[in-house]
KEVEX-495072 format. One record per residue (C-alpha): z, x, y; residue in three letters. Coordinates in Angstrom, 2 decimals. Layout:
N
        zz        xx        yy   code
         Z         X         Y    Ala
...
END
This chain:
405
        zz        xx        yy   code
    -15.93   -196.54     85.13    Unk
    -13.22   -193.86     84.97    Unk
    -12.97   -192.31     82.05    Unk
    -10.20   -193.10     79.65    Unk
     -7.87   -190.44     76.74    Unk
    -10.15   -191.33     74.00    Unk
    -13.66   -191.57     75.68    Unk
    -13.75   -188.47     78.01    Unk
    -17.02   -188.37     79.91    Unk
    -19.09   -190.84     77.83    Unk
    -20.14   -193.59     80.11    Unk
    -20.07   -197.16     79.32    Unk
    -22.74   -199.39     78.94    Unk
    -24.19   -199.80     82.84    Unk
    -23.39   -203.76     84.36    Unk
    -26.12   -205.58     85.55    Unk
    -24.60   -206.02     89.01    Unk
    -22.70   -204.17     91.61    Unk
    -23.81   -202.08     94.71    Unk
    -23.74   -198.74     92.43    Unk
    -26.05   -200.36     89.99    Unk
    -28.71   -201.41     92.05    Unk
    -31.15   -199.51     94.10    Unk
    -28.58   -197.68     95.64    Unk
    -27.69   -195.95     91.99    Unk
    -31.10   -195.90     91.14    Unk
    -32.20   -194.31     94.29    Unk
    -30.29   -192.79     96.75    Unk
    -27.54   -192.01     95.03    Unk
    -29.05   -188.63     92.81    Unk
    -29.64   -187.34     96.28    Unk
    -26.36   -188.40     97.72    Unk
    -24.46   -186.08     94.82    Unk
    -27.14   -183.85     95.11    Unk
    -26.87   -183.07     98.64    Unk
    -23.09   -183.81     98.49    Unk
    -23.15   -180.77     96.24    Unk
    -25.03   -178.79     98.00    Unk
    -23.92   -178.72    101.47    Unk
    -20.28   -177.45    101.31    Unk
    -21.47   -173.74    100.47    Unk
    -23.25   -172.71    103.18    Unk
    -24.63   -175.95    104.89    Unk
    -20.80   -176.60    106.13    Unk
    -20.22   -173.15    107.71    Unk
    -23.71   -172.41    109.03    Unk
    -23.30   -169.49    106.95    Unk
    -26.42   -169.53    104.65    Unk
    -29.00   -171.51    107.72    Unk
    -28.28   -167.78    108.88    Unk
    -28.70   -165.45    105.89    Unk
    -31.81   -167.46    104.49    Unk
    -33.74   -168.89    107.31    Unk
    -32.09   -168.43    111.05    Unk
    -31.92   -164.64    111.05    Unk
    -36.29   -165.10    111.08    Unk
    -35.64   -166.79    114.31    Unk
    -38.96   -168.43    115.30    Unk
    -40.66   -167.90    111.76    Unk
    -37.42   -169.67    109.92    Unk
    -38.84   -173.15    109.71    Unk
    -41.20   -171.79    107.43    Unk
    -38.70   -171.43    104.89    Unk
    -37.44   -174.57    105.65    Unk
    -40.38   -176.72    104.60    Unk
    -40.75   -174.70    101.25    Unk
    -37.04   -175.37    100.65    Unk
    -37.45   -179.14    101.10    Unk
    -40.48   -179.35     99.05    Unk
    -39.12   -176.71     96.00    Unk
    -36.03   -179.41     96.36    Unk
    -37.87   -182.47     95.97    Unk
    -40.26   -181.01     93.19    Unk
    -37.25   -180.09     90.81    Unk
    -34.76   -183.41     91.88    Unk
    -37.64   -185.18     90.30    Unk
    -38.30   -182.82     87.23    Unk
    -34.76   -182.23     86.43    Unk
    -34.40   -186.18     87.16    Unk
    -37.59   -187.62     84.90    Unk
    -36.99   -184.67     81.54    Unk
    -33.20   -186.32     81.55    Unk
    -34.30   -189.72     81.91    Unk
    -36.75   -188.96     79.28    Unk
    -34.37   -187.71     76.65    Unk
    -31.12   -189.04     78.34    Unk
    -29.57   -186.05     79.03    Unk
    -26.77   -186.64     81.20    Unk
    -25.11   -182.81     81.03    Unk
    -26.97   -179.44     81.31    Unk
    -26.71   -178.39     77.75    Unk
    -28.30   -181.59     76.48    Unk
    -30.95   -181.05     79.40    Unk
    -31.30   -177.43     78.69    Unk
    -31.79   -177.61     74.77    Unk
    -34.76   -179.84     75.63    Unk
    -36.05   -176.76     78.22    Unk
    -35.56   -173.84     76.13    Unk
    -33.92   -175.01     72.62    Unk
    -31.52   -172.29     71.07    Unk
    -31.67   -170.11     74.27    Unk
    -29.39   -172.35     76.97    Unk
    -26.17   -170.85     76.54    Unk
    -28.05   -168.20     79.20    Unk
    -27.87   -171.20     81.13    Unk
    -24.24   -171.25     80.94    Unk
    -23.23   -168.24     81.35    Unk
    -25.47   -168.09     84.95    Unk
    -24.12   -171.77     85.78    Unk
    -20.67   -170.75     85.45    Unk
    -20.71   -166.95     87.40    Unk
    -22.62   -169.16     90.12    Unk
    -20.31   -172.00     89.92    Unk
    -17.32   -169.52     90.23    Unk
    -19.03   -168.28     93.16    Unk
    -19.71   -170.87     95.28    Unk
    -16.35   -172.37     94.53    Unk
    -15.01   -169.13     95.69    Unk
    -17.12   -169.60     98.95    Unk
    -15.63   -173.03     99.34    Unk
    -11.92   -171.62     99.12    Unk
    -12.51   -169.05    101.52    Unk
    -14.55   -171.55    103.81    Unk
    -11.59   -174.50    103.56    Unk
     -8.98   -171.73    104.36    Unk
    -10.44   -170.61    107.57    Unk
    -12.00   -173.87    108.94    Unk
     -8.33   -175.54    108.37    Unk
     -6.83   -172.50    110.10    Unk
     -8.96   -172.95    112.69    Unk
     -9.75   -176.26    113.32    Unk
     -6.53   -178.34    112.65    Unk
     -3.91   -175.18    112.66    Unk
     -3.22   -175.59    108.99    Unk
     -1.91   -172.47    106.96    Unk
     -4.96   -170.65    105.42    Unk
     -2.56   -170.95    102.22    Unk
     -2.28   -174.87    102.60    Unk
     -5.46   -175.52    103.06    Unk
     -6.55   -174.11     99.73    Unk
     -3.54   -175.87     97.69    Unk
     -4.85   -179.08     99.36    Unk
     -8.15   -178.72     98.01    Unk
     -7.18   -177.52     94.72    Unk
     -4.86   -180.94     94.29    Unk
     -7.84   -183.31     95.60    Unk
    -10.21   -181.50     93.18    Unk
     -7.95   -181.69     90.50    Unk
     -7.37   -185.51     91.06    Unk
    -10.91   -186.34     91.30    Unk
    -12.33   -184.50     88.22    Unk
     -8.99   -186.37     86.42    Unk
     -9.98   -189.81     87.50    Unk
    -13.87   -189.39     86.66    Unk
    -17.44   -190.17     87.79    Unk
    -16.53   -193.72     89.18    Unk
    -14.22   -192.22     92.01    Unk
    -16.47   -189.35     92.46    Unk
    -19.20   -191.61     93.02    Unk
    -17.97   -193.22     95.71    Unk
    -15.98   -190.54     97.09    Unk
    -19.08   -188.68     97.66    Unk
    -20.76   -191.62     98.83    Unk
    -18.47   -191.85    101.98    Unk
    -18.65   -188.33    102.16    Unk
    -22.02   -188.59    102.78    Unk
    -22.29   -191.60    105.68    Unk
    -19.19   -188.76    107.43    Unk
    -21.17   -185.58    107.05    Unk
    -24.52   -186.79    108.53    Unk
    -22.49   -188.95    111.32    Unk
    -21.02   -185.25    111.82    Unk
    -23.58   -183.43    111.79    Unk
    -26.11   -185.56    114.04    Unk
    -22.52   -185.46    116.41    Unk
    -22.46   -181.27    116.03    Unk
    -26.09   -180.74    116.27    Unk
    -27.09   -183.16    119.38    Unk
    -24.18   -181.79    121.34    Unk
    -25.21   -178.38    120.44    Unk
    -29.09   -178.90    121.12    Unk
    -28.89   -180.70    123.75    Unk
    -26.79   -178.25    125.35    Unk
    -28.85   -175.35    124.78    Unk
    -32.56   -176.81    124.80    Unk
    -34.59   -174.53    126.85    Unk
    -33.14   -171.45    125.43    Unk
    -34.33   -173.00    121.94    Unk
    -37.66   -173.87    123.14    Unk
    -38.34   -170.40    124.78    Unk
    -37.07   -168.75    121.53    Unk
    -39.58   -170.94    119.03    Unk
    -42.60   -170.51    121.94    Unk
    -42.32   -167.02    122.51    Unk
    -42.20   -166.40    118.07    Unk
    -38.75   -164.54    118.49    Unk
    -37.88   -162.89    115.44    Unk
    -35.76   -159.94    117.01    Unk
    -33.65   -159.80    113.71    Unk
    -36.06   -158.67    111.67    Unk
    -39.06   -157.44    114.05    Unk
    -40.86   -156.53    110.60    Unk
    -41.07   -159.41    108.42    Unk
    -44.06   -160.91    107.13    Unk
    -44.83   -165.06    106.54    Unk
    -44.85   -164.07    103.03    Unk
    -41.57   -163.04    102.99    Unk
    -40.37   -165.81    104.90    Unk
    -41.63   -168.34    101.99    Unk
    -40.30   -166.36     99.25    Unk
    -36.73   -166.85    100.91    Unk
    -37.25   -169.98    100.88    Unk
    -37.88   -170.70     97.71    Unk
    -35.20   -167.75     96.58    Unk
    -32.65   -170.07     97.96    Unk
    -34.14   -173.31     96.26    Unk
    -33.42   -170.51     93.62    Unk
    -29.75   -170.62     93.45    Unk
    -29.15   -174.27     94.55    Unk
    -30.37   -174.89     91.42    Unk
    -26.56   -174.71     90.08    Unk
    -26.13   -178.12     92.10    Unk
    -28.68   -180.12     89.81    Unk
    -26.07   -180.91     86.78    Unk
    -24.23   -182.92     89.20    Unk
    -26.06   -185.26     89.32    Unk
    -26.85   -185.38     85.91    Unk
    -24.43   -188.61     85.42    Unk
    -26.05   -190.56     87.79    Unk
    -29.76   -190.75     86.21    Unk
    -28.98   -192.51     83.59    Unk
    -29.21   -196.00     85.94    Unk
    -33.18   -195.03     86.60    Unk
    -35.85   -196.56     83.65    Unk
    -39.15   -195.77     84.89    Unk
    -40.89   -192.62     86.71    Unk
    -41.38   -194.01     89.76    Unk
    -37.75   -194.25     90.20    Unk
    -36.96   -190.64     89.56    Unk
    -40.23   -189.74     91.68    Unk
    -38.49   -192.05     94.68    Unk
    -34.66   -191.00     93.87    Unk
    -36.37   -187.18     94.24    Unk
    -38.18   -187.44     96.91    Unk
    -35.01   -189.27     99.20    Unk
    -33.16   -186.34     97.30    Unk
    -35.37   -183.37     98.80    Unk
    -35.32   -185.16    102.06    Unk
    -31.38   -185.75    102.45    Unk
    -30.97   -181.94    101.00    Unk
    -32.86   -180.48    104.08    Unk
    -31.86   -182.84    107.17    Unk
    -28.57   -181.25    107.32    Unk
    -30.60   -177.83    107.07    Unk
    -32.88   -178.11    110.01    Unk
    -30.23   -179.80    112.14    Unk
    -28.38   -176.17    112.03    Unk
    -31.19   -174.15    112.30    Unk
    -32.45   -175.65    115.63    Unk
    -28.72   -175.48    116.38    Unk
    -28.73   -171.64    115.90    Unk
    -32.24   -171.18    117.48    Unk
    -29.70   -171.73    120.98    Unk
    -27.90   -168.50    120.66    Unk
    -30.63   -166.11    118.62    Unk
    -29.87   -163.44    118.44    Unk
    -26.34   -163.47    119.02    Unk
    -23.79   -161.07    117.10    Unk
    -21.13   -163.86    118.26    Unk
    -22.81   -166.41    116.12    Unk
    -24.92   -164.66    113.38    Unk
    -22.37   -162.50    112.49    Unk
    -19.49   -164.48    112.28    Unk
    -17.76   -165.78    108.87    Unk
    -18.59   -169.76    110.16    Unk
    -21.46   -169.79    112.68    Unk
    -20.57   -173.67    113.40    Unk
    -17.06   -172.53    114.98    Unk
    -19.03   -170.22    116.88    Unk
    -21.41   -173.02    118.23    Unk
    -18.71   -175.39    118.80    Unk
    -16.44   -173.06    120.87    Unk
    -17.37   -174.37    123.79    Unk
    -17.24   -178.43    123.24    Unk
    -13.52   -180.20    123.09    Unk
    -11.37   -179.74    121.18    Unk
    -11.53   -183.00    119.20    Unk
    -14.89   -182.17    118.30    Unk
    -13.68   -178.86    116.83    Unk
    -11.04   -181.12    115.14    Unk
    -13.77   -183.65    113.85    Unk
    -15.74   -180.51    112.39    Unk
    -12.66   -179.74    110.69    Unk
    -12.23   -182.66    108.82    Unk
    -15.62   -183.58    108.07    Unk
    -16.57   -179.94    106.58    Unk
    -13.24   -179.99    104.77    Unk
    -14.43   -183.00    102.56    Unk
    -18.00   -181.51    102.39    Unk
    -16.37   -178.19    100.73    Unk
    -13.99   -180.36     98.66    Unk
    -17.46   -182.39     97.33    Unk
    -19.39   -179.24     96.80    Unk
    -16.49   -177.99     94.59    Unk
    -15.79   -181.45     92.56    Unk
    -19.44   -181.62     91.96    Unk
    -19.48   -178.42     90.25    Unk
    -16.68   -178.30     87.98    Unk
    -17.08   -182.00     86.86    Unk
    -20.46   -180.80     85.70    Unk
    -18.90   -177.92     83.77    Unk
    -16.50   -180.60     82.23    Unk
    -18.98   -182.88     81.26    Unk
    -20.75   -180.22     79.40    Unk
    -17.86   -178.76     77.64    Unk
    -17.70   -182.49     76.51    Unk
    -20.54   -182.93     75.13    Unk
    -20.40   -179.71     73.31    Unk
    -17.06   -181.19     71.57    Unk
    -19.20   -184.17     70.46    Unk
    -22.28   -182.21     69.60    Unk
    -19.66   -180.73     66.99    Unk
    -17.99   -183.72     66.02    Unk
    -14.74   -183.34     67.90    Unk
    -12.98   -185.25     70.30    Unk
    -13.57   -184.90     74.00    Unk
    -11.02   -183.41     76.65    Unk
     -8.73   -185.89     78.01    Unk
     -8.82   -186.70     81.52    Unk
     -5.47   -184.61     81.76    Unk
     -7.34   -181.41     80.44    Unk
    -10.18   -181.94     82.88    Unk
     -8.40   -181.88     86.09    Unk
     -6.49   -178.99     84.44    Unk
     -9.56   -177.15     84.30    Unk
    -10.54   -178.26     87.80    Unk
     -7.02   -176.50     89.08    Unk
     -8.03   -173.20     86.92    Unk
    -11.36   -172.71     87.67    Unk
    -10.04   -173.00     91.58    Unk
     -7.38   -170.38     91.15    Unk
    -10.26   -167.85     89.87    Unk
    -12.69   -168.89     92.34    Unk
     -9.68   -167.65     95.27    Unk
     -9.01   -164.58     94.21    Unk
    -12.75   -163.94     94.36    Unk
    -12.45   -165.76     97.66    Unk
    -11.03   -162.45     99.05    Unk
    -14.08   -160.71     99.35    Unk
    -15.00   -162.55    102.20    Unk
    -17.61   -165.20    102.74    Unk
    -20.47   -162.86    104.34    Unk
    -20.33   -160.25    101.64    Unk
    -20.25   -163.18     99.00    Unk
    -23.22   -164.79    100.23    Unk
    -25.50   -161.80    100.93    Unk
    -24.89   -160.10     97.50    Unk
    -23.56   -162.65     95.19    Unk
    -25.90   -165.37     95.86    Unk
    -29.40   -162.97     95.85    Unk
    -28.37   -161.72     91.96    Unk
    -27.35   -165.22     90.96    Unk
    -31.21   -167.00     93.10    Unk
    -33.06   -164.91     90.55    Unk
    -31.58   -165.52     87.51    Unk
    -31.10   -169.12     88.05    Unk
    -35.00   -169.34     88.64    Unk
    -35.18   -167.01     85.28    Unk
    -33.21   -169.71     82.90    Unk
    -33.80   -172.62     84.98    Unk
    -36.54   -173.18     87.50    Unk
    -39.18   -171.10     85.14    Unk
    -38.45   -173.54     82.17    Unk
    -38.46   -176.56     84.15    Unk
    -41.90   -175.88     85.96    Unk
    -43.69   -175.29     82.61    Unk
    -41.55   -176.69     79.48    Unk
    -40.40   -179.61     81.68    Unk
    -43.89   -180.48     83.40    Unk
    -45.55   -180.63     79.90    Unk
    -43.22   -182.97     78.32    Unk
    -43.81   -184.99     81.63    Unk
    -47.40   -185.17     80.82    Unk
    -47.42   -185.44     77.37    Unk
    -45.42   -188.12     77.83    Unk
    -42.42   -187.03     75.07    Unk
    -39.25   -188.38     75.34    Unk
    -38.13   -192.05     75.23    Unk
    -39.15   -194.59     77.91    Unk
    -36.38   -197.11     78.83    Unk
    -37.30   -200.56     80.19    Unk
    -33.80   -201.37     80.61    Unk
    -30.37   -199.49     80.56    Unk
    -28.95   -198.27     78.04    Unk
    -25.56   -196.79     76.66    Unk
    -26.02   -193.14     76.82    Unk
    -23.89   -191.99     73.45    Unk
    -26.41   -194.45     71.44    Unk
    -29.34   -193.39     73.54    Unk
    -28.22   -189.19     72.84    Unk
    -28.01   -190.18     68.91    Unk
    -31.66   -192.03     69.30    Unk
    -33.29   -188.84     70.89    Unk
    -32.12   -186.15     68.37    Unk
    -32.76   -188.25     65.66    Unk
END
């Protein structure tokens, strides 16, 4: 499935067989990139559980639930408007949202994309450290090479890299979070039963939602990932199913580190610090800090691949759009290794200040040029039924000429 020189990111025609082509592609896999995606930023270091949901201590749940539902609702309009009109990038997607308008799109997508990567450098470098004793330095050159070599051998390896990546992380995480809840159970309990919300003594329900569905906000970014892997579904209820295991393996991994947190509210040890998880895990062996190492290393290393290859695959079909020939797989990991470089020197700002004040700016105008057009333009070609209906596969370069034609 890799791409080859000549064909860049255009897809072949789908088999009729094999594990990825069945209901597993149809499916679970959307969700599996999705989440995949998603998870490395702030998921992996415990970093954003804290900034948009933990620090409301007993009220945070709240903005859990509206997180997994504002997931699920746009997994399956993002997923059913591209299956629709076959739109397996975000600029093919996005001219179908808002027409002449969605190079805003891009230029939000790639400051975002920028950012999180930067977040992911900065996370690597210090989990490595430490976690396994690896150089901050060599941490970050090691994910820059296995970035590089993914987004140069295509969606086929990414597919399944991801895939395993995802069986690790929850393995991980149900590891992580039982040793960590079980070990601090009653001071959870007290803390949800008593409504502790010491952190911010002020804050209203309201508010609580609207953080919720801020950070629902700025995950949008994560969406064009998966992009690639909806053009397997050929009827609504299987974006409506891939969407709703999507919204549900998007939050797990959520709620699992919020309850973990809920153990040590309010503590400046934990809230305050750069990768809550460490901060959890200090006190279990050391093979479980080693375990956390590895598994959030190949979380941040998805979360990164997931972005850029997006950004590739849309600079593709931008050369095609325009009748030129599409980057060879050389140029693509090429562009995996820049866009890595940028994202660490922005790295240096630290990952605290970069998620409270990056991530708020980029939440709003993601749900400006994305979620806003998706709720209404993307709901009413829904139920107007526009777009093509496939009964069966189809080759997505023929399927792209069909729809603008």
């Amino acid at each position: 499935m890799s791409p080859d020189e000549s064909n860049g990111h255009q897809p072949p025609p789908l088999r009729s067989g094999g594990f990825f082509e069945g209901h597993y592609g149809r499916l679970l896999l959307p969700g599996v990139i999705l989440q995949s995606v998603l998870i490395g930023g702030g998921y992996a270091t415990g970093r954003e559980i804290v900034q948009f949901g933990a620090k409301y201590g007993a009220l945070g749940w709240i903005a859990g639930l509206w997180i997994m539902a504002g997931f699920g609702v746009m997994a399956f309009l993002t997923f059913e408007v591209a299956r629709r009109f076959q739109a397996f990038d975000y600029r093919t997607l996005l001219r179908h949202l808002v027409g002449p308008l969605y190079w805003l799109f891009d230029i939000v997508y790639v400051l975002l994309a920028i950012l999180i990567i930067a977040i992911m450098a900065a996370a690597t470098g210090e989990i490595l450290r430490d976690t396994l004793g690896v150089d901050y330095l060599v941490g970050v050159v090691l994910m820059i090479a296995i970035v590089g070599l993914l987004n140069f051998y295509g969606e086929g390896l990414i597919e399944r890299f991801k895939s395993w990546g995802t069986l690790a992380l929850y393995l991980g995480y149900v590891l992580f979070a039982t040793l960590v809840i079980s070990r601090n159970w009653d001071r959870i309990v007290a803390n949800l039963a008593s409504g502790n919300h010491s952190m911010t003594p002020g804050v209203s329900t309201w508010l609580v939602i609207w953080t919720g569905i801020l950070y629902v906000g700025y995950n949008l970014a994560v969406y064009p990932a998966a992009l690639f892997t909806v053009r397997r579904q050929t009827r609504l209820r299987q974006t409506a199913v891939a969407a709703a295991v999507a919204g549900l393996a998007m939050t797990i991994p959520w709620f699992l580190t919020y309850f973990a947190l809920m153990g040590f509210y309010p503590d400046p040890a934990v809230f305050d610090a750069p990768v809550p998880w460490l901060a959890m895990l200090t006190r279990e062996a050391g093979w479980v800090v080693v375990l956390f190492g590895i598994v959030v290393g190949w979380t941040l290393i998805e979360t990164a691949t997931g972005m850029i290859y997006a950004l590739v695959a849309r600079i593709d079909q931008g050369l095609v759009d325009a009748g030129r020939r599409p980057m060879s797989r050389r140029t693509d990991g090429a562009i995996a290794v820049v866009t890595l470089l940028l994202s660490l020197l922005l790295a240096r700002v630290g990952i605290i200040d970069l998620v409270a004040k990056g991530y708020t700016a980029m939440g709003y105008a993601m749900i400006v040029v994305f979620a806003v057009p998706l709720l209404v333009r993307g709901t009413y070609l829904i139920v107007t039924r526009q777009g093509l209906a496939f009964s069966e596969p189809s080759d997505p370069r023929q399927a792209r000429q069909r729809a603008r034609t």
